[in-house]
Each structure stands twice: as structure tokens, then as C-alpha cells.
N, C-alpha and C positions, 0 to 999 in steps of 0.2 A: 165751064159749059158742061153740062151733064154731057155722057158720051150715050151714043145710041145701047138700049140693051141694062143701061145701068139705071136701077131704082131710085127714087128718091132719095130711101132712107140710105143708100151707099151714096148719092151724090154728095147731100149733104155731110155723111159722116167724112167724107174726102176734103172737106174744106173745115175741120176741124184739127186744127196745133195743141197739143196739148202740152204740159207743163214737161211730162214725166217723158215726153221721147225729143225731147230736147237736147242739146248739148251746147254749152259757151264751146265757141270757136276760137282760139286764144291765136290760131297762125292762118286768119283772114285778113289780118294785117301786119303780118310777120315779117313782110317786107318793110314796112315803117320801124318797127323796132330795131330793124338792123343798123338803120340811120341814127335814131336817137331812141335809149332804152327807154323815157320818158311817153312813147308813143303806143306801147304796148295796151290795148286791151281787147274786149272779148267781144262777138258779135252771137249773139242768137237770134236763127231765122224762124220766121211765124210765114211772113206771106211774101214768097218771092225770095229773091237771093239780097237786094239790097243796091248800093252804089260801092259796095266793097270792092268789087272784082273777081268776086265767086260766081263760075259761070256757072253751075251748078249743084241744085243740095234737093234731092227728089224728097225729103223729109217736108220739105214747106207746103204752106197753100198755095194750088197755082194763082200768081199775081196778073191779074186782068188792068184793073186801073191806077193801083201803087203797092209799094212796101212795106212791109211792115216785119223791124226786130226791136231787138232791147241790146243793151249796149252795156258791158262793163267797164267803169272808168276807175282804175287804181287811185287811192290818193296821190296827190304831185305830180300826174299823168295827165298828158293832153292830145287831142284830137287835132292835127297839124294843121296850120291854114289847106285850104281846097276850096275850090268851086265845082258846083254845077251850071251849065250852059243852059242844058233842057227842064230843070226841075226844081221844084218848091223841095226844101228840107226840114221837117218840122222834128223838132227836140223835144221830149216832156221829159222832165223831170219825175225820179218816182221814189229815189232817194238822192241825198246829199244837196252838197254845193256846186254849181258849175258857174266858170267867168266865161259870156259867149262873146267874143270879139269878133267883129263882120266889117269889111273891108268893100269902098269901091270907087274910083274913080278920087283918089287919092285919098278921100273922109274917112273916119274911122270911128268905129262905135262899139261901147262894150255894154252888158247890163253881167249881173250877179243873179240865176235864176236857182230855186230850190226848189224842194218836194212840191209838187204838181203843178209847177210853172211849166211854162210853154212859149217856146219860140216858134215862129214860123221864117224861115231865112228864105227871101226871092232866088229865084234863078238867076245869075249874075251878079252874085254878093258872093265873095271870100267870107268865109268861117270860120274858125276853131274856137275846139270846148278845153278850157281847162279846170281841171278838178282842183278847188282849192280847198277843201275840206278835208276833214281828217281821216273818212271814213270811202270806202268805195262807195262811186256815185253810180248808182243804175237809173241808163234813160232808154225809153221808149223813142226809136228812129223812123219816121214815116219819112218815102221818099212819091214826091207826088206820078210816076211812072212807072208800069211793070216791067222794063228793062230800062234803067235809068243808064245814060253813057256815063261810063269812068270817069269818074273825078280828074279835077286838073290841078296842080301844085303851082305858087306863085315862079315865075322862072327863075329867083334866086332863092331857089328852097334846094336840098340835097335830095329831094324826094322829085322835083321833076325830072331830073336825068337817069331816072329808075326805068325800066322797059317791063312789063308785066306781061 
């Protein structure tokens, strides 16, 4: 929302992320890699903080109706099963390979998506991404709410008994 007092051309320029004042965050999920090394990767914020559990990063665009980062995935590294309750979670692919397996209500479903595939996972679907390719896999992570509630872990994960 432009604030009283402030121009256009400042409004505007406040909702632009640019490349160069960026940073991969490699310990937004440094809690996960303590659990299993395999869990490790990087989050860069564009708009909003995300479903990471960073409550704040004043570098982003403020998020009004969703999220928006990019994601670094190591080769052989995975994105742990999780849910969200309140939110659509969509994946684009922008390099690499990733295995997306989504879980619910006992069924299970995987596909194999690459450079400029796109998942869209509903709100109450289990997920995780694994990178099976050779090379690090970067995807683009929209979460469809500007404060999305923290993700949840399946109860026999080592990652639900985690307190953030």
C-alpha cells in the first residue's frame, strides 16, 4: 500500500527485489540440516518471508496476497515431507531435476518435474522435493498467503519434535 506522503515513483520502486541485493540464506532451514545433512539448502526472499519460519527479512517486497522466493536444492538433497493447512504451494522448476512426492490420506503420488515444470500442491497434501539430478536444482517457491502458518512435519519425522 503506498504510505501517505510517498510518490509513485518511490512506491513503486519499494516493491522492486532485485537480483544484486539478494542473498541465498543457507541457515533458514539450519534447523533441518541438524536432523539430516541431506536437508540442507538455501532460501532467497523476493516477496514476503515465505513458509520457512523467518519472521523477518525487511529486504523483501511487502507480501499482500502470497510469497514469493527461489530455492537452492544441492544434488542428493531433499526438501523433507511437510504440510501446509492454509496454503496452495507451487514449485517451478528453473533448473535441474526434482522427484515431487505428495502424500494424503494414506495415497501417494510422485511425478519427476524439470526446467520449467510446475507443480501446484493443495493445502492439505504432504510434500517433499528431491533433487535427483546431478547438478543443483533452483526453483522458484510461491506460497499462496502473505503470512503462511509454519509448516507441519508427519508425527514420525525427527523434524516434528523440533520447537522453533
Amino acid at each position: 500500500m503506498q504510505r501517505p506522503g510517498q510518490s509513485f515513483a518511490e512506491w513503486m520502486e519499494s516493491r522492486v527485489a532485485r537480483r544484486a541485493t539478494r542473498r541465498y540464506d543457507w541457515d533458514a532451514l539450519a534447523f533441518q540440516t541438524q536432523v539430516d545433512p541431506r536437508y540442507r539448502r538455501a532460501q532467497m526472499r523476493y516477496v514476503g518471508t515465505g513458509g520457512t519460519g523467518v519472521a523477518k527479512d525487511g529486504n523483501t517486497v511487502p507480501a499482500a496476497h502470497f510469497t514469493f522466493s527461489t530455492m537452492v536444492i544441492p544434488a542428493g538433497h531433499i526438501g523433507p515431507s511437510h504440510i501446509h493447512y492454509d496454503v496452495e504451494e507451487i514449485f517451478f522448476v528453473m533448473r535441474g531435476t526434482m522427484k515431487v512426492i505428495c502424500e494424503k490420506d494414506g495415497q501417494r503420488w510422485e511425478a519427476v518435474i524439470g526446467e520449467r515444470d510446475l507443480i501446484s500442491v493443495p493445502p492439505g497434501v504432504y510434500r517433499e522435493e528431491h533433487n535427483i539430478g546431478e547438478e543443483d536444482a533452483l526453483m522458484c517457491v510461491m506460497l499462496g498467503s502473505p503470512k503462511p502458518i509454519t509448516p507441519t512435519y508427519p508425527p514420525d519425522s525427527p523434524l516434528s519434535k523440533i520447537k522453533r
